[in-house]
Backbone bond lengths (Angstrom), bond angles and torsions (degrees), N, CA, C in turn:
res aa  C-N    CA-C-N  psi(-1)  N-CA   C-N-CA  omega(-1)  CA-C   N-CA-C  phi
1 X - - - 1.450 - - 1.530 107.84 -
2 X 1.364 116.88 138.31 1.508 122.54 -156.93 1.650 82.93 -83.34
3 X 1.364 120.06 171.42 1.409 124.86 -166.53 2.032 83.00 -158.43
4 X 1.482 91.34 150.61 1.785 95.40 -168.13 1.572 83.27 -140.66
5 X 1.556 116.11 115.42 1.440 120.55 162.23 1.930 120.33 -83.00
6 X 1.340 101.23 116.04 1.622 113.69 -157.39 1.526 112.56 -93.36
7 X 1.539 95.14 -27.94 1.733 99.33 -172.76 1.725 88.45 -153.35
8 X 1.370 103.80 156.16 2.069 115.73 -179.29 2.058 75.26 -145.87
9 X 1.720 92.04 141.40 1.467 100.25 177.31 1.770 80.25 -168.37
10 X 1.614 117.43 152.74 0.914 127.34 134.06 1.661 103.77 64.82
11 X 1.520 118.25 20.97 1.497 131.34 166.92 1.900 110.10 80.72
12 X 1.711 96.26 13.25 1.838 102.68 179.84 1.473 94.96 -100.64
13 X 1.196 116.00 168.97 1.428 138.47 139.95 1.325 99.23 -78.09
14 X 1.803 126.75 137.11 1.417 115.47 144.97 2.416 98.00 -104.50
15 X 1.086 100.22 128.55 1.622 110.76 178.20 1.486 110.38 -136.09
16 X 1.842 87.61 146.12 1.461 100.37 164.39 1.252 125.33 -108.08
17 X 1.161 140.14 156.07 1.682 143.79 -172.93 1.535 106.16 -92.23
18 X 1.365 130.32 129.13 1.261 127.27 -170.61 1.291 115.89 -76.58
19 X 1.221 110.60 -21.10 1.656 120.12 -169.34 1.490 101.59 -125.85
20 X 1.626 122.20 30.58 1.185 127.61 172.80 1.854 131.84 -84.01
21 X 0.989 126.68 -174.57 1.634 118.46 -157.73 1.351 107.97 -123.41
22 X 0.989 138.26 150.64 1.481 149.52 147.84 1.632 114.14 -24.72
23 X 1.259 121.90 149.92 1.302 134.32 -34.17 1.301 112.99 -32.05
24 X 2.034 125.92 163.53 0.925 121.86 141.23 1.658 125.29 -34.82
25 X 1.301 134.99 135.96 1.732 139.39 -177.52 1.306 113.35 -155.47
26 X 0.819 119.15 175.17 1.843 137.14 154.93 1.391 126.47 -148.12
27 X 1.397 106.79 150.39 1.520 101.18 -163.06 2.113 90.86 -108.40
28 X 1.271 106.03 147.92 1.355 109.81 -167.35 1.890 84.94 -126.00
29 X 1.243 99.89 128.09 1.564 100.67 163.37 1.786 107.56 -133.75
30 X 1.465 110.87 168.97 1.470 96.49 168.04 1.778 81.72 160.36
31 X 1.392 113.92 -167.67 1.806 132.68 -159.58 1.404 94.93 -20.35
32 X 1.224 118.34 76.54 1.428 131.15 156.98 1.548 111.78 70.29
33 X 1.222 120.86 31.41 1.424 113.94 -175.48 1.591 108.75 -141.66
34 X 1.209 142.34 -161.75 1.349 168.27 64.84 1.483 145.05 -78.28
35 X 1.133 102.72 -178.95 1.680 110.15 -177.59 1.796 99.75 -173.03
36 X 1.494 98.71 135.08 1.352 102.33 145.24 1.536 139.42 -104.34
37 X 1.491 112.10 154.64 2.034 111.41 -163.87 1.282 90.92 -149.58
38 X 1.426 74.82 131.58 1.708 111.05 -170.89 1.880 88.91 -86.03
39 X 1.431 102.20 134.10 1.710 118.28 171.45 1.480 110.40 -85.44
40 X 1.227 151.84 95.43 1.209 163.41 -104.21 1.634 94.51 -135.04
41 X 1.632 115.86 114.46 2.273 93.82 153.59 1.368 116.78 -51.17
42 X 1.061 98.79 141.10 1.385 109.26 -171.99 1.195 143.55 118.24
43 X 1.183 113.49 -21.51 1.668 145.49 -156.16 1.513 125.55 77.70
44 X 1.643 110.03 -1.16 0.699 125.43 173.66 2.226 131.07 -45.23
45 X 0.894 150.51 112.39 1.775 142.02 152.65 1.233 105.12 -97.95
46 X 2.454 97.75 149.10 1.256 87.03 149.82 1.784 84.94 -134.85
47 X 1.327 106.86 -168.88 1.432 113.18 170.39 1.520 104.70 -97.07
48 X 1.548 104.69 139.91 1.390 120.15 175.08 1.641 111.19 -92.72
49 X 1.473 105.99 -51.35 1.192 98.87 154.25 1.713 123.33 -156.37
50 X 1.102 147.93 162.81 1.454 148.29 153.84 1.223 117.41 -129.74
51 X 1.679 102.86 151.36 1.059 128.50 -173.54 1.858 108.74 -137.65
52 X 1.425 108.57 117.68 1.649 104.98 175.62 1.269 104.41 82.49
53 X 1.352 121.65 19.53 1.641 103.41 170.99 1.447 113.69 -116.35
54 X 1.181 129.77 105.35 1.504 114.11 165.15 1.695 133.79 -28.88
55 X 1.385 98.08 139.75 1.648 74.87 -173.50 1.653 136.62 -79.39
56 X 1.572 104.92 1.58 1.381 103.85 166.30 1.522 112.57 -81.63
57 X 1.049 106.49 -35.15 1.486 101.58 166.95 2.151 140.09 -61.71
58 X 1.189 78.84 -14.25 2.115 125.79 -177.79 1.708 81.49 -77.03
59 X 1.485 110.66 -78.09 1.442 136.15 176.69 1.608 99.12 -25.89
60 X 0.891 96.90 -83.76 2.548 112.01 -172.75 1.754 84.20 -39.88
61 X 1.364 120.85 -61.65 1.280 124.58 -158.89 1.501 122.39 -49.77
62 X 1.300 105.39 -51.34 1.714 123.68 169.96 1.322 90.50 -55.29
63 X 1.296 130.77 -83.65 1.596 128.49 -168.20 1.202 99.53 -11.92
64 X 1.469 106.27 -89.49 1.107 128.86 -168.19 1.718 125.07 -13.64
65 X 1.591 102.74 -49.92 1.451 110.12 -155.75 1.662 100.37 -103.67
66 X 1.559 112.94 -7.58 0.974 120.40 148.05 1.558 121.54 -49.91
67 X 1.830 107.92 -70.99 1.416 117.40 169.62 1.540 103.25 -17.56
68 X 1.219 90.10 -78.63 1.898 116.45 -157.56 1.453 95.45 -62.05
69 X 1.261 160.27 -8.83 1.362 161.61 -130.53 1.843 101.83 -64.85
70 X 1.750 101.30 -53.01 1.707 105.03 -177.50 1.197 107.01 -57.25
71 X 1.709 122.69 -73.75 1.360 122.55 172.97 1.346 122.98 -14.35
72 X 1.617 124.08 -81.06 1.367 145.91 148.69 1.370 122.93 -5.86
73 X 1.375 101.41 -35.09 1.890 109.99 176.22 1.141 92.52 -107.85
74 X 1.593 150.10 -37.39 1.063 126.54 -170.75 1.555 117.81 -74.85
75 X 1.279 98.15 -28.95 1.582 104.31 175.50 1.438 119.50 -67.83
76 X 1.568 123.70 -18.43 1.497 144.86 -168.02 1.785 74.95 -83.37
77 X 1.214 119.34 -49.05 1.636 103.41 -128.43 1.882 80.41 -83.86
78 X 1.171 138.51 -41.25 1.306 148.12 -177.72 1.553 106.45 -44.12
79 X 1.292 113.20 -58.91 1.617 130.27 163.46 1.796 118.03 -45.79
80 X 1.366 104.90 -22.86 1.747 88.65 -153.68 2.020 86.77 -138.72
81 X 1.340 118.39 -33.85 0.832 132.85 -135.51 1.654 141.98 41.69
């Protein structure tokens, strides 16, 4: 499955999956780990799940995709419509 990197912050990939499913999400990988985050109405994220990420780094990450939340959905919505 083709994978499209949308945003890099803080040593992650944040990516979307081209042939991926509902809810809106993104998959964040990077220093040996992942996690997936659910894109919330609202501006809202949470994590669905991680694996290998420390949690201050979990911590920067949520921020993060918070920050980026419009981008992040707009780029979901371009991908999936």
């Amino acid at each position: 499955m083709a994978m499209v990197t949308v945003h890099r912050a803080h040593g992650f990939q944040f990516t979307i999956f081209a042939n991926d499913h509902a809810p809106p999400h993104i998959h964040v990988f990077g220093q040996g780990g992942e996690a997936k985050i659910d894109l919330l109405p609202g501006g809202d994220v949470v994590v669905t799940w991680t694996n290998g990420i420390a949690r201050a780094d979990l911590r920067r990450i949520l921020a993060e995709a918070r920050d980026q939340h419009k981008m992040l959905s707009r780029a979901w919505e371009r991908m999936h419509g």
